[in-house]
N, C-alpha and C positions, 0 to 999 in steps of 0.2 A: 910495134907500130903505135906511136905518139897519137891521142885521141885531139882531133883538130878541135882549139877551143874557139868555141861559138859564144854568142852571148846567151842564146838557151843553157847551157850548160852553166855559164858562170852563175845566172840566176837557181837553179837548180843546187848549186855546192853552197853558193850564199843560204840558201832555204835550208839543205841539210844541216850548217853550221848553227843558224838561227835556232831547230827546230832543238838541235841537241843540246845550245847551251838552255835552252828554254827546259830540256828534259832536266839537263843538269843542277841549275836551280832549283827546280821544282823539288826535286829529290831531295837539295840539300837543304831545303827548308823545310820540308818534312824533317829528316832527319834530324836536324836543329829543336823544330819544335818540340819534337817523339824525347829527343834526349832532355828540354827545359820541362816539357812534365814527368819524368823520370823523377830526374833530379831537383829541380825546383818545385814541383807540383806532387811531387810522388808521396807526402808523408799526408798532402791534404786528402787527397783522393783516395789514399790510403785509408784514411779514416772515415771517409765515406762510406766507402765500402766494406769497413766494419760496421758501420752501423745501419748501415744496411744487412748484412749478414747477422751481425750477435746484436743479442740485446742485452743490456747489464743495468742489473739492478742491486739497489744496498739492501743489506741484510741489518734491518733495525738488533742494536746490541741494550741486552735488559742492563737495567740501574743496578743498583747495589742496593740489597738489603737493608733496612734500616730496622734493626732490633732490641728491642727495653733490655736491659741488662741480664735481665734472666731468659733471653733468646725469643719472647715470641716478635712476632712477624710485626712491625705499627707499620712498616712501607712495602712495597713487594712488587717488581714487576709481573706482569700477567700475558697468555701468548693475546694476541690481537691481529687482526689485517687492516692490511692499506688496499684503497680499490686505485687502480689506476686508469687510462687511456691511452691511447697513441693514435696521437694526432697526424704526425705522418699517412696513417693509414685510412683514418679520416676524413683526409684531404682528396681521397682519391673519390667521396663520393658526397653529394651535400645530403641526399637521401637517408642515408644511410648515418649522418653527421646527427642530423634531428633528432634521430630515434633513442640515437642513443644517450643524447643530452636528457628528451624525457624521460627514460627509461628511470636511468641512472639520479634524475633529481626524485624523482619520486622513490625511489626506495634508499637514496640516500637522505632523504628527506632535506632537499639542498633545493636555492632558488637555479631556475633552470641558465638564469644566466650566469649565475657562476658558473654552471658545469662548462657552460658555452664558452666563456674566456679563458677557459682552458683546452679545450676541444679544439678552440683554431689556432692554436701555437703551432700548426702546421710542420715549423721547422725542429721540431724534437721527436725523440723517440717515442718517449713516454712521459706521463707527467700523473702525477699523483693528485686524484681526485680528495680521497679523503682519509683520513688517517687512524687508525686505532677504532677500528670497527669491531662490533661486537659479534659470536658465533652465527648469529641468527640471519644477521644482514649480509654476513658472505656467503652462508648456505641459499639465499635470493637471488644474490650474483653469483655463482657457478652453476644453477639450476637457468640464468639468463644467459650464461655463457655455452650451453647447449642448445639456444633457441637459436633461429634462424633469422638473421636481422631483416636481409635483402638477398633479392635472387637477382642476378644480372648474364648479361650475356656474352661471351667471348667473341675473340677476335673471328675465331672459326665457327661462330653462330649457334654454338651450345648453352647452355642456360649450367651457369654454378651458385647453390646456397653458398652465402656467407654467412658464418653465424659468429655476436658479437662477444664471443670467444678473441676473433679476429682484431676488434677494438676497446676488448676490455680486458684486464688481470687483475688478479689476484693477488699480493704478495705478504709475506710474513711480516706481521707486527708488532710490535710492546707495549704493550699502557701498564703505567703508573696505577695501583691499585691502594686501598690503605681501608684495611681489614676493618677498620674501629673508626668510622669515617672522622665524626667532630672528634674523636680521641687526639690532644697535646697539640690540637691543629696548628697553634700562633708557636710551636715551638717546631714540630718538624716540618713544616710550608708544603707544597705542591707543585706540580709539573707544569709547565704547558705545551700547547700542540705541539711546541717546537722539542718536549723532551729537556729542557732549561727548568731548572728549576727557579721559583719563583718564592722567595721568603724563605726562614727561620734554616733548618739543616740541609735541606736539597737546595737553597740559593748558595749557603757558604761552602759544601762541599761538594758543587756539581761538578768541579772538573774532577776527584775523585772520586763520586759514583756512577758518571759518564763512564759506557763500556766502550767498544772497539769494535764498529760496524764490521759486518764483513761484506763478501758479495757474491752477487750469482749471476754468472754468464753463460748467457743460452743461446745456442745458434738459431738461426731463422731462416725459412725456407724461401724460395724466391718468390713464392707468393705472401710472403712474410708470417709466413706461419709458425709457431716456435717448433723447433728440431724435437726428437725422444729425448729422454736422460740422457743417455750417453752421452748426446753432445755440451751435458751443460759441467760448467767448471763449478766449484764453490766452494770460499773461504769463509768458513764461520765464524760469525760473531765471539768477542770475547764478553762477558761480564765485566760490570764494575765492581770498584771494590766496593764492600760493605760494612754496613757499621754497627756496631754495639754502644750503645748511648748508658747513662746511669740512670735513665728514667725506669722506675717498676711501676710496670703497668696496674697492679694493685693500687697501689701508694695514689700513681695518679689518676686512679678513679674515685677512690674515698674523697682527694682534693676537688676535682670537677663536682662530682655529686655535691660536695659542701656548698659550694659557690652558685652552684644551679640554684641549691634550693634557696642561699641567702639573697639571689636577686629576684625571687618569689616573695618571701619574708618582708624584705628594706626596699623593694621597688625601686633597686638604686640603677643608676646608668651602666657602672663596668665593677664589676669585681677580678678582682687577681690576687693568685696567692703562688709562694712558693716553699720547697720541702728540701731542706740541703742536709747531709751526712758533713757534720760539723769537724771529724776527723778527716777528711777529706778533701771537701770542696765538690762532692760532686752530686749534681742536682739532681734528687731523685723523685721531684714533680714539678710541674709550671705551667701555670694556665693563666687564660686572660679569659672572663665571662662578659658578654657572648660570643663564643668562635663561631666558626663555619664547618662546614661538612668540607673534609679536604677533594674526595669526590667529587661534587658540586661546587665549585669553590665561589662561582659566580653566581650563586643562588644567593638573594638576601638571606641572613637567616632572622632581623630583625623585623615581625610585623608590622609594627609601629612606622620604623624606617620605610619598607616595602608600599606602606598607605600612603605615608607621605611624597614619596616619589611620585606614586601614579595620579595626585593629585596633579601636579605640576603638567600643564598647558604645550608649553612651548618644549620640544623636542630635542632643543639643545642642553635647556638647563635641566630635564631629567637624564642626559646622557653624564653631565659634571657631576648630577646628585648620586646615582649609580655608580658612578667612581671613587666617588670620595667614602660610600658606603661602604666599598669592596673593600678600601685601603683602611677602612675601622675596624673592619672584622677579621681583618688580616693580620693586623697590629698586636707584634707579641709585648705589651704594656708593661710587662714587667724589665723592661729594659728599656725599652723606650718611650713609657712616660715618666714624667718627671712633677713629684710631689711634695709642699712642706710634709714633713714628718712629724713635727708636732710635740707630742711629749712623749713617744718612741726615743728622739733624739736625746733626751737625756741619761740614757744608758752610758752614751757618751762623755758627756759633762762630766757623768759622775765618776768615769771612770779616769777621766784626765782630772778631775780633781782630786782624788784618791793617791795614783799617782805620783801625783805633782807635791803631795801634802800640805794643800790649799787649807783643808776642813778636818777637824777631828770628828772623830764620828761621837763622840761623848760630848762635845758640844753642842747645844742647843738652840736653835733659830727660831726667832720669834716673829711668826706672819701675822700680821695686823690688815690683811686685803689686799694691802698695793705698795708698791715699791717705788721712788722718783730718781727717775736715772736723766740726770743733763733738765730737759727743759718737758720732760715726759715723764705720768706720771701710768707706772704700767700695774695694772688689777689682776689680783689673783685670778682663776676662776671660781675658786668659793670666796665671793664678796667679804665674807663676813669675817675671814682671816683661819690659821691654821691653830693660831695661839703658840705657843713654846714647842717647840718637835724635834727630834733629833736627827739628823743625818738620812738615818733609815725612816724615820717616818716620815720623813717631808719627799723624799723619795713614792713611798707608797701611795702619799696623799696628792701626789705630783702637783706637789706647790710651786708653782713660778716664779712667786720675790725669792723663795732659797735658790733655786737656780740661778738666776738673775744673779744675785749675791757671789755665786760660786765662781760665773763666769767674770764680773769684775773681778773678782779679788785674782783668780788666774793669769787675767791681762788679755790681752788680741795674740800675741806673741804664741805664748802657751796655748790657749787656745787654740789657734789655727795649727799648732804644730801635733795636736793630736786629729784633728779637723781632717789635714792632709795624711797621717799615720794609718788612721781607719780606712783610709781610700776615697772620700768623699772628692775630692780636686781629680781625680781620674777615671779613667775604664775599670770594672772591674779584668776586662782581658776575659770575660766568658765565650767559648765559639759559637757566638748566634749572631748574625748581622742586625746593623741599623741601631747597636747601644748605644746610648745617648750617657752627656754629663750633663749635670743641676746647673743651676745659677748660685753662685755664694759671694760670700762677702771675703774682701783677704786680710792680712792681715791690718795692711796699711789702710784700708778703708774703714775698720773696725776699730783702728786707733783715732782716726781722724771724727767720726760719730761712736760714741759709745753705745749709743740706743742699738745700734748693729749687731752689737757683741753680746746684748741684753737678753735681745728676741733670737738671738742665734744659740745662746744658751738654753733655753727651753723648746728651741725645735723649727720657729719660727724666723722669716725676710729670707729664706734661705732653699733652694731644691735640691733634688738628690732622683735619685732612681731606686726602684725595689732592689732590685740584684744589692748596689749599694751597702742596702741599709740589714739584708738580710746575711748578706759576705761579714759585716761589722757585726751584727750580732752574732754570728758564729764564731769568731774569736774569742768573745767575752765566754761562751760553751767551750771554747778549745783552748782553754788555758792564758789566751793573750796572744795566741798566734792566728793572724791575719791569712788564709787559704785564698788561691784563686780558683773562683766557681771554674767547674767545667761539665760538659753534657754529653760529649764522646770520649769511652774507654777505651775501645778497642779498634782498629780499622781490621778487616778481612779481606784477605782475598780470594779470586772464585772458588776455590778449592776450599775454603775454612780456615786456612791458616792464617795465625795473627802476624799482622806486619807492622804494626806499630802498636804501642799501650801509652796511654795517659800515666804520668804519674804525681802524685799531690805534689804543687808548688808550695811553701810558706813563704809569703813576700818578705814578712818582716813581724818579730814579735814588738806588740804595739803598747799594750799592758803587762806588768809581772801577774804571773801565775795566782800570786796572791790578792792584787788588785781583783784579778777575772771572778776567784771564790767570793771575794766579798759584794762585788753587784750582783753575781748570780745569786746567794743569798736573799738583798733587796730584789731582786726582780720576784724572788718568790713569794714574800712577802706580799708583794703586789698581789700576786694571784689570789694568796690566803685570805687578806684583811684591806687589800686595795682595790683597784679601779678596778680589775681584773677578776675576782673572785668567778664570773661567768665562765672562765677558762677553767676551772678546777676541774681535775680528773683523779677521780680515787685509786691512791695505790701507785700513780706515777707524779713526781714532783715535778709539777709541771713550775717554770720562771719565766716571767715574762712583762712585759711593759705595752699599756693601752696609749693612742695616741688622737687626738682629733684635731683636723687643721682646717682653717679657713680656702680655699682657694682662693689664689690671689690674682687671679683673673675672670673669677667670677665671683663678685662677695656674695653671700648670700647660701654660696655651696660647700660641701664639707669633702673632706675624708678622714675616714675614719679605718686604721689602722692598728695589726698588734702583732707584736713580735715577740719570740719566745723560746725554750727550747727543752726537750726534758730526756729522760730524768735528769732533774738540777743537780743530785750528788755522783750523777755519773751519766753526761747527753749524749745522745743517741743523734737524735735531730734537731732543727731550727726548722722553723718556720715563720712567715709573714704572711698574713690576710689585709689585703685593704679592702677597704667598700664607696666605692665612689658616686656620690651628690646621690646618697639615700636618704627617703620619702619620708617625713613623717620624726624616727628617733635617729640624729645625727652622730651621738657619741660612739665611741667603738667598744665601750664596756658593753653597749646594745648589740651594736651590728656585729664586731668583726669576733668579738672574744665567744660568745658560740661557737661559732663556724671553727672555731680553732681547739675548741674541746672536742669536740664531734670527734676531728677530722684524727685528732690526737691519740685521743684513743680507741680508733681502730686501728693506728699507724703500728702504737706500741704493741696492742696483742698479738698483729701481724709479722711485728719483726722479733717476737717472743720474748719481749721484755718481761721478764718477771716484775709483778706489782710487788708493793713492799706497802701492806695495810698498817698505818697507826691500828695503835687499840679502838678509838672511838669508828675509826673507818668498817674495821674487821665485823663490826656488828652488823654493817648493811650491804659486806661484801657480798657479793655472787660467790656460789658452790654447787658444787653437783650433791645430789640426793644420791642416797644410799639405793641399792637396785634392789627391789623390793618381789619382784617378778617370780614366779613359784611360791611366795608367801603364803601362810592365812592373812585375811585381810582384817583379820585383830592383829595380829602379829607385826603386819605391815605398816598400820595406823600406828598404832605405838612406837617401833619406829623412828617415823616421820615426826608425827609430832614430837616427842623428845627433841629433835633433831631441830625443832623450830619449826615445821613446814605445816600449812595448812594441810586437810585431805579431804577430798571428793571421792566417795566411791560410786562408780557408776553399775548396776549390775544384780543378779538375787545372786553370784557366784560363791564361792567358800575360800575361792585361791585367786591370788592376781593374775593375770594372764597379761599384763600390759600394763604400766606405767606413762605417763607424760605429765610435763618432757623427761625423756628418758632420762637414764644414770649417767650418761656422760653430755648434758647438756646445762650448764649454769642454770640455776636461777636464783634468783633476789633471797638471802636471811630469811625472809618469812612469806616465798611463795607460797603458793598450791601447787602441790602433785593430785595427776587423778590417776583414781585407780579402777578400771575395766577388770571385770571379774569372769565375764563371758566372751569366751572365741565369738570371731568373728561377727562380734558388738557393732552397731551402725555407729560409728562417734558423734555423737551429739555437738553440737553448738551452742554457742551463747553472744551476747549482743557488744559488742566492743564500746564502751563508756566514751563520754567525752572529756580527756582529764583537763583539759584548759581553764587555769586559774586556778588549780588545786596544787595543795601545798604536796611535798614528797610523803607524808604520814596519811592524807586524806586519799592521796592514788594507791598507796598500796589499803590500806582500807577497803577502798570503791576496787578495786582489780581481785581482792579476796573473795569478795560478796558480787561478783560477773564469774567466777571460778578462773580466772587467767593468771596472768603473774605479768607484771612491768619490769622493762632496764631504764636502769636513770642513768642517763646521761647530764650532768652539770652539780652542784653542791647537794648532795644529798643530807650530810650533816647541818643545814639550817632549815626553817619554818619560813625562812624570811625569803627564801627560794619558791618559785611557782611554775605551773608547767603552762609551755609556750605553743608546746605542737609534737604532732605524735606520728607514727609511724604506717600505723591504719587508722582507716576513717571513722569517726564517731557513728553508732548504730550500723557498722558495718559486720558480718558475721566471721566468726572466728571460732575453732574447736577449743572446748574446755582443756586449759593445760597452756594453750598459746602462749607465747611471748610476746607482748606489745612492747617496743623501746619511747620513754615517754622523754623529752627533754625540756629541764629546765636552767631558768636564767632567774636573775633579780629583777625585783621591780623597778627598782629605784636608779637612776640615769646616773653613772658617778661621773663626774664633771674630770675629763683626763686632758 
């Protein structure tokens, strides 16, 4: 039976139809939606919801080693913490956001609104407060990360501590460390917050000592709390690789020490020197005086500088002065400054004149004071002339018109083509950032003014760099072959195995072999009977050439310079000492050729050079005394004296029971041994003299009659020699038998 349609019904089937496409839509746009955040949305949300769940953080990876050649430690990563936050979690309470900013400034010792600009980054996990903290400061914060921030109340009217464990972490760290803080500073650079190295070997080889973060993934609980162990993942860090440098950390302490104490001595503004293995090329010290503490790198280290600063007013221009002070003390000089060389430079000359067969050496040149080159008329520096001299002695006497002379008769041509030979027109290609090239003349400029080629021949109108001048003097040591400096032997990796080595380049032999004997000859001359004699060291043939130059953008200032290398009849090393705008005596016979004896001969004892005494030397050599100990002390005294040695007996004993200095401790031809005749003797003292301005004959005199013994460092075979400064302090106390080391120079300023 057919249901009669009424118009109630039709509106009723209309409603039903309406209601279900309305159902049906609705569905399908659900559905629709459900599947565009699936699919569309699904990888955002996805991530959401990991970070909400895990928290992941990087696992700081340590640098690489950085090791003097004989392995100890000059760089070193060290463990350290990072303190972090999570600001997400922070956002959930402003209460609770406060506390923890002061908390956390005050034992990070941070402005609080730093911490704060970081605290509201709301939309992160985490965010790293501060970096590379030390034991002390995170044992602070995880003793705050037990304490109880804020108590709050749930949604079901319960009260829960949070403690700011919930808003702070802890995580593993690295800092850069460097054992020997101002140790080689301008040569291996330091790190900054970012782990980037900043200057000398960690700027040039950060991507190679840069390790290989890892990371650690911790779940989090829905109150965001982090999971147990179990739930966390973790890839560890790799190491970077590491390095073995040719610097010995001996070698470059005797170097620094020289240099400390020569800008005590010359009050001069920068000292720099360097120590090269002449068979080689590889730099086995280098410093630039005054460095920094690579630790502190931001610390002035100059007072002077530091006063000056805080003098200044206005807030900007002490932030400019502060900069430019960081970038002086940062500054490894021996590469990147640039200096006339003076009459160093003539090692040069002579050696492209040699040669070239410009000059016979059995000819004679006759300096009369000044030489007139074109429309200039240029002055010795002994006014008065050299008189008739040969080859070798106008060398020693580093006369200017014979240079001058040398380098016309050579030409611009020749010239420059040894000019360019030596390296002077290039890099030496050493691995240390920011080397710089001179200024020079070429050749076509030197044809066009001959005054060019005049003052270029004796050292001067011209710059160069130390590396430079110290690579060229090691040729002239290494037979005529040209080395490129280098300062990394070996790279390592984590494990210690070598993955690459250094091996000696020779660019190019620049002089014959025979040419190289005969300057090194003249250079030792120099030492013996020239400018130089202040460098003398007994028993090692030291060669070498003094230099003093005007600066040419400051007249008025000097450097003074000396370069060298020993032993002459078979070198070991080179070296160069400059001394820059020192106070008072400008020449480098003064300044630089000390610091270069000194340093020399504790370089050669250390690396076991056997001395090789002339006869006149042998008489004031240092020897160990015969060991005396069980003797009678007639028996003993006789001896000794025979032997040359003064003797002190201290004691009413019958038998020695002690000697000093002992039997295997050098002292001086005609020290004092004492001799203790009773156990357990209190050792006496005596009053340390002041040997300053006494000749080598008058110190050991005056060191006889104090009961001690002196080491001479500088020419002990003349009177004409006097002592400059000593090793302990005058009326300072010292046991009878001590070694004072006394060091002397010449009086007289030889004009180089």
């Amino acid at each position: 039976m057919s249901i009669p349609q009424t118009k109630e019904n039709t509106m009723v089937q209309r409603a039903v139809i309406v209601l279900a496409i309305i159902l049906l839509l609705g569905f399908g746009i659900c559905i629709c939606y459900l599947g565009y955040v699936q699919l569309g949305l699904g990888e955002e949300y996805r991530a959401k919801a990991e970070d909400n769940q895990l928290r992941d953080s990087e696992i700081s990876a340590e640098r690489g080693v950085i090791y003097d050649r004989n392995g100890k430690e000059l760089a070193k990563s060290a463990s350290a913490w990072k303190i972090v936050i999570y600001p997400n979690k922070l956002s959930e309470s402003n209460t609770a956001r406060e506390i923890v900013i002061k908390r956390l400034a005050d034992i990070l010792d941070m402005e609080e609104d730093e911490v704060r600009a970081k605290a509201e980054l709301s939309q992160y996990g985490n965010m790293v407060v501060k970096y590379r903290v030390e034991k002390d400061v995170r044992d602070e914060i995880l003793k705050l990360q037990d304490q109880v921030c804020e108590t709050v109340k749930t949604e079901t009217g319960d009260t829960v501590d949070r403690k700011f464990a919930r808003y702070i972490g802890v995580e593993n760290d690295v800092k850069r460390y460097y054992p020997y803080n101002s140790f080689a500073s301008t040569v291996l650079g330091f790190t900054g917050t970012d782990d980037i190295g900043t200057g000398g070997l960690e700027l040039l080889y950060n991507s190679v000592l840069t390790g290989t973060p890892g990371r650690k993934i911790t779940a989090v609980s829905g109150q965001g709390d982090s999971m147990p162990a179990e739930y966390e993942t973790v890839t560890d860090a790799i190491q970077g690789t590491s390095l073995v440098t040719t610097l010995d950390e001996t070698i470059q302490r005797y170097l620094e020490e020289g240099l400390d104490q020569s800008l005590k001595d010359t009050k001069a503004e920068y000292a720099y020197g360097i120590i090269m293995d002449v068979h080689t090329g590889a730099i086995l010290a280098m410093t630039s005086k005054p460095d920094y503490n690579l630790n502190t790198p931001y610390e002035i280290t100059s007072k002077a500088v530091r006063e000056e600063i805080d003098k200044l007013v206005d807030e900007k221009m002490q932030e400019e002065a502060e900069t430019e002070a960081w970038f002086n003390q940062w500054k490894n000089r021996t590469i990147s400054d640039t200096y006339e060389p003076g009459s160093v430079f003539k090692i040069i000359t002579a050696a492209a004149a040699l040669e070239e067969n410009i000059w016979d050496l059995t000819k004679p040149y006759v300096c009369t004071g000044a030489i007139q080159v074109e429309d200039r008329t240029i002055h010795c520096a002994h006014l008065e002339g050299h008189g008739s001299q040969t080859f070798s002695r106008a060398f020693a006497n580093s006369c200017n018109p014979f240079f001058i002379q040398l380098g016309l008769n050579m030409g611009a041509d020749k010239f420059y083509k040894y000019f360019e030979a030596f390296g002077f027109t290039e890099k030496t290609g050493i691995d240390l950032p920011a080397e710089e090239v001179g200024n020079y003349h070429t050749a076509e400029a030197m044809k066009e003014v001959k005054v060019r080629l005049a003052s270029s021949a004796f050292g001067q109108s011209f710059t160069i760099t130390p590396i430079q001048m110290i690579t060229a003097v090691s040729a002239i040591a290494n037979g005529g072959k040209l080395l490129q400096p280098y300062i990394v032997s070996k790279m390592l990796d984590p494990d210690g195995n070598v993955i690459s080595k250094t091996e000696p380049v020779v660019k190019r032999q620049v002089v014959s072999e025979d040419t190289a004997k005969i300057i090194t000859s003249m250079m030792e001359e120099v030492v013996k009977t020239g400018t130089a004699q202040n460098a003398y060291v007994a028993g090692y043939r030291v060669a070498g050439k003094t230099g003093t130059s005007e600066i040419l953008e400051e007249p008025g200032e000097y450097v003074g310079s000396f370069a060298c290398f020993a032993p002459a009849d078979d070198p070991e090393v080179a070296m160069l000492i400059a001394i820059k705008k020192p106070v008072g005596q400008i020449y480098a016979s003064q300044t630089a050729t000390p610091v270069a004896a000194d340093v020399m001969q504790k370089v050669m004892v250390y690396l076991n050079v056997e001395p090789k005494y002339t006869d006149e030397e042998s008489e004031n050599a240092e020897r160990n005394a015969e060991n005396v100990v069980g003797s009678k002390v007639e028996d003993a005294r006789q001896k000794l004296t025979k032997a040359g040695f003064n003797v002190k007996v201290i004691g009413a004993g019958e038998t020695v029971v002690e000697q000093v200095p002992s039997s295997n401790q050098p002292i001086s031809a005609n020290g004092t041994v004492i001799l203790y005749t009773e156990k357990n003797a209190e050792k006496q003292t005596t009053v340390v003299p002041d040997f300053t301005g006494m000749t080598v004959t008058q110190a050991y005199m005056t060191a006889n009659n104090a009961g001690i013994n002196v080491s001479i460092v500088g020419n002990a075979l003349s009177n004409n020699f006097v002592a400059f400064k000593q090793d302990k302090e005058p009326n300072s106390q010292v046991y009878y038998g001590d070694t004072i080391v006394v060091y002397f120079k010449s009086t007289s300023a030889d004009v180089d």
